[in-house]
C-alpha positions in Angstrom: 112.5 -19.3 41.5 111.1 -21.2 38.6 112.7 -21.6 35.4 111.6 -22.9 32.2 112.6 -27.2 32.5 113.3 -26.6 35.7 111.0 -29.6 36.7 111.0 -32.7 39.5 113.0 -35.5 38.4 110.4 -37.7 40.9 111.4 -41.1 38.9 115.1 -40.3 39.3 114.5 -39.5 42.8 113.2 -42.6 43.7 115.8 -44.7 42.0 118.3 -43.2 44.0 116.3 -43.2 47.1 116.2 -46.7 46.7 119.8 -47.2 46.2 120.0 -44.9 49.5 117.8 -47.1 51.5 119.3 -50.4 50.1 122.9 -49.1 50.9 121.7 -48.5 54.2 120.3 -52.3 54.6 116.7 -51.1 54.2 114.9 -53.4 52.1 112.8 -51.9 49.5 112.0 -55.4 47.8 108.6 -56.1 50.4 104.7 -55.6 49.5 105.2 -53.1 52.5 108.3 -51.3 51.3 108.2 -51.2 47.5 107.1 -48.3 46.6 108.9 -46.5 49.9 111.6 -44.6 47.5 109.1 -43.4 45.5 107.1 -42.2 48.6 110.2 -41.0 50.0 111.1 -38.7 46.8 107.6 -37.5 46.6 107.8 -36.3 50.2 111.2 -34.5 49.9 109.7 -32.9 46.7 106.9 -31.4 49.0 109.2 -30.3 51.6 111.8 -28.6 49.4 109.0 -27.0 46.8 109.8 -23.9 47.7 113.0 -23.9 45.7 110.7 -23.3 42.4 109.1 -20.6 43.8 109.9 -16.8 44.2 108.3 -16.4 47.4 108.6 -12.3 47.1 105.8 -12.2 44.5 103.1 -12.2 48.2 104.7 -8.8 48.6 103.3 -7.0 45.0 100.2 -6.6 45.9 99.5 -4.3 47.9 96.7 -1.9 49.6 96.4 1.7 50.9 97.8 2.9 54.2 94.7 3.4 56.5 96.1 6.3 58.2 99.2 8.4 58.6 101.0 7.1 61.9 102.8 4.1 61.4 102.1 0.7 63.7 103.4 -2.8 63.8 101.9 -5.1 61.4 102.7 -8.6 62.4 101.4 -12.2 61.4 102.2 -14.0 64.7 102.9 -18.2 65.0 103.2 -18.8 61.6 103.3 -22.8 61.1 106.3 -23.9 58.9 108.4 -27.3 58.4 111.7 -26.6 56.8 114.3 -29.4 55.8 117.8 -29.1 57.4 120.1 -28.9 55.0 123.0 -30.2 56.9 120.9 -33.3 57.9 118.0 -33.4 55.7 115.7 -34.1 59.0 112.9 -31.6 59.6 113.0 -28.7 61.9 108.8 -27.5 62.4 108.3 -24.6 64.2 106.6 -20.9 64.2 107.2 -17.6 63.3 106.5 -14.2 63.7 107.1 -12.1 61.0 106.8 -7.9 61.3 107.3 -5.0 60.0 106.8 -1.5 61.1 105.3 0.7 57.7 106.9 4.3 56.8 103.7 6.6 57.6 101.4 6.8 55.1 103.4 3.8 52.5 101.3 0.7 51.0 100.7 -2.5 53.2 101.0 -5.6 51.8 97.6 -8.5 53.2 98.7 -10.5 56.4 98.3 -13.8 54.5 101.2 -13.0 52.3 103.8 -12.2 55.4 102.5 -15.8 56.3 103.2 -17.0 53.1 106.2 -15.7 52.7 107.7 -17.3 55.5 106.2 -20.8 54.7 107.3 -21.0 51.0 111.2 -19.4 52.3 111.4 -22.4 54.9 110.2 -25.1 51.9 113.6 -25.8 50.9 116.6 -27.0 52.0 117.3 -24.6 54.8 119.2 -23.5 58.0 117.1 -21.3 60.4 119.2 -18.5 60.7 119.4 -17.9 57.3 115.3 -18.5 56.7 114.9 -15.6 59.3 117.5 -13.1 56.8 115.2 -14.1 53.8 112.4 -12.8 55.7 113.7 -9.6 56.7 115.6 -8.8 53.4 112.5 -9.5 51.4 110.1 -7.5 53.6 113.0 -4.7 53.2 113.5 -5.2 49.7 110.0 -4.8 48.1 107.9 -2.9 50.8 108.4 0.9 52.1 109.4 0.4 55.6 111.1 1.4 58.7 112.6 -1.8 59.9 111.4 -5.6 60.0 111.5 -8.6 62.2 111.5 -12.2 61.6 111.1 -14.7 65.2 111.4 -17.9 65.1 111.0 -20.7 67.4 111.9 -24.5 66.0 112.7 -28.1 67.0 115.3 -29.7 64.7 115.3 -33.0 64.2 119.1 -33.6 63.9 119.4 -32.0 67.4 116.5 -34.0 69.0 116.1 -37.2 67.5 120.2 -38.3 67.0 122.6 -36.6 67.9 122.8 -35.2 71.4 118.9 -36.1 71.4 117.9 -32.9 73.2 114.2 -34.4 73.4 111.8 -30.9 73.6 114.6 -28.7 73.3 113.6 -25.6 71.0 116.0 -23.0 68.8 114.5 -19.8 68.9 116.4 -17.0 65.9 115.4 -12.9 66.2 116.2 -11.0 63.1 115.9 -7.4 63.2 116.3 -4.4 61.2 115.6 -0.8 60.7 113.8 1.3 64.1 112.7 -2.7 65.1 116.0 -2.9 66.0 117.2 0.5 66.9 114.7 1.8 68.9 114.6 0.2 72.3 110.7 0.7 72.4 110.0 -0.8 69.6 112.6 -4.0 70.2 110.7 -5.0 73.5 107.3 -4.3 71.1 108.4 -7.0 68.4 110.3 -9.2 71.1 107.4 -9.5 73.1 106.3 -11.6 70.0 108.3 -14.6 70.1 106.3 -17.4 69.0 104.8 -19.6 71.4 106.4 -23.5 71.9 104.6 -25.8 68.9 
């Protein structure tokens, strides 16, 4: 969440990005490479953005129930790229984020479950613990009967070092409420897993 002087420090970024790359025998002293750490800051600003956010604010505005039974509302292969936080290498991937209404409560726009996810994953993150935001913030601030974040993902630190799993995927179900407690409803939302990027 943002706080007042809680700002980017994207000039003392770069001098340490610089003393990273130098350290790690990366020059930074070329017409090509010059203004790298400052490129490199800027782009780790973007990724981790959503750590001056509250990304819950999507879910105050809200509309009228258009009718008394209750369905699934779901925004389905959401696009996100979230920064590993135990690597700082990306992990892109999709989700699908649901939630089953009490009859007759306030729906939030589909744009916002969207958005919710994307501004949760812009920050230093693991994906386990991006798919409990979800959930818990959908549960927190709407009147519901249970929620359900999906994920599918490729991380970086598993693909591209590592054990360099090329195309392997890591794929998270968070559920709560009747989405997880009523059988039904489980293969409903399952059936939902996002599709490979």
């Amino acid at each position: 969440m943002t706080t007042p002087g809680n700002t980017v420090d994207l000039d003392g970024a770069a001098e340490h990005a610089a003393r990273l790359l130098t350290a790690l025998g990366i020059p930074c002293n070329t017409e090509s490479t010059a203004a790298t750490p400052r490129r490199m800051a800027k782009a780790l600003a973007e990724l981790t953005a959503g750590v001056h956010l509250d990304p819950a604010r999507h879910l105050k505005v809200t509309f009228p129930a258009e009718g008394e039974r209750a369905n699934l509302i779901a925004a389905v292969d959401v696009p996100f790229v979230a920064l590993c936080e135990h690597h700082v290498l990306p992990f892109p991937g999709r989700a699908t984020v649901a939630y089953l209404p009490t009859p007759g409560a306030r729906i939030v726009g589909l744009s916002k479950l969207a958005r919710l996810a994307e501004e949760l994953a812009a920050r230093p993150q693991v994906q386990e613990r991006l798919g409990q935001q979800v959930v818990d913030a959908l549960g927190e601030h709407l009147d519901i009967q249970g929620a359900a974040c999906l994920i599918r993902s490729q991380h970086a630190c598993m693909t591209l070092r590592g054990v360099r799993a090329h195309g392997a995927s890591m794929v998270t179900t968070h559920l709560t409420g009747a989405l997880h407690a009523d059988p039904a409803r489980r293969a409903e939302v399952l059936a939902l897993i996002p599709s490979p990027s």
